[in-house]
C-alpha positions as CSV (number, residue, x, y, z in Angstrom):
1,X,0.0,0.0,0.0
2,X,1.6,3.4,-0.7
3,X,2.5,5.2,2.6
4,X,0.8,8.4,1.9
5,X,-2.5,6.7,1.1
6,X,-1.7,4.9,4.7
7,X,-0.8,8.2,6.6
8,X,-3.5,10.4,5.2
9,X,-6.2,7.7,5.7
10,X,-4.2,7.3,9.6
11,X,-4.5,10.9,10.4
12,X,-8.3,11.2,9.4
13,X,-9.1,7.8,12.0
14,X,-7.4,9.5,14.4
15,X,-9.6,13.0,13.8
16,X,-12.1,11.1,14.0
17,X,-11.9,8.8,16.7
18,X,-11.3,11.9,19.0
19,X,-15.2,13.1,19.4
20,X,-16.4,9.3,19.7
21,X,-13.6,9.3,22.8
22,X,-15.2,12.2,24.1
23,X,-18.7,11.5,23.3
24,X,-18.3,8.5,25.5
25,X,-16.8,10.2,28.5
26,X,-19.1,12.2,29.1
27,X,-22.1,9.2,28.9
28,X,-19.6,7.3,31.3
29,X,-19.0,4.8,28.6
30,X,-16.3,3.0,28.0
31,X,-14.8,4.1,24.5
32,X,-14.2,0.5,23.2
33,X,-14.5,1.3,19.6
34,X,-12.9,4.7,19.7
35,X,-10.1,3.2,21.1
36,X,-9.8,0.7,18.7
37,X,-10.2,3.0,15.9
38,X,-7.4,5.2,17.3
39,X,-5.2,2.1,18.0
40,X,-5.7,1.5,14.2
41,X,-4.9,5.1,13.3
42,X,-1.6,4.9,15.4
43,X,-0.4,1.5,13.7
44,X,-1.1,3.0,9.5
45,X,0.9,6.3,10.3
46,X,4.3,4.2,11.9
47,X,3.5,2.1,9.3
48,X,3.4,4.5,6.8
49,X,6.5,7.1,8.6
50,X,8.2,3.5,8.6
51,X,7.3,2.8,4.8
52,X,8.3,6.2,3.2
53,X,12.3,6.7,3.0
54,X,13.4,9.5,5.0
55,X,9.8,9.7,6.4
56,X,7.4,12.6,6.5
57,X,7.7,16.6,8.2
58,X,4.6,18.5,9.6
59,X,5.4,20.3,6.7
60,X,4.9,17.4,3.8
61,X,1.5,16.3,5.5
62,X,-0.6,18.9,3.0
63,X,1.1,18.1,0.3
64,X,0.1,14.1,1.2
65,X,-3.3,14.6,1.6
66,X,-3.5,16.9,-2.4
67,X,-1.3,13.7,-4.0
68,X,-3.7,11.3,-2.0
69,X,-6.6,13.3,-3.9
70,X,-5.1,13.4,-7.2
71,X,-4.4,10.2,-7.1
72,X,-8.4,9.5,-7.0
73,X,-9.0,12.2,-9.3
């Protein structure tokens, strides 16, 4: 799998696991699937910091996301 499809699809579980997390604290539940969805986030962008050669900067992450989107377009 190419590592910028991995990281950019990592980064958006992760954005998106944080309200479920928070959702469920504050109904007092545990936050089973939230967790696991951020677990999963965590694992694609090592994989995919691990994958590329020299690895990513805060500064590339943009530019990931537009070649992830050209790619599909």
């Amino acid at each position: 799998m190419n590592p910028d499809l991995l990281l950019a699809i990592g980064i958006v579980l992760a954005v998106l696991s944080i309200p479920s997390m928070l959702a469920a604290f504050a109904d007092r539940r545990t936050p089973r699937v939230a967790a696991l969805v951020a677990i999963i986030a965590g694992c694609m962008i090592v994989w995919a910091v691990r994958e590329q050669p020299g690895g990513y900067t805060i500064e590339e992450i943009p530019e990931v996301f537009v070649r992830v989107v050209a790619e599909f377009i």
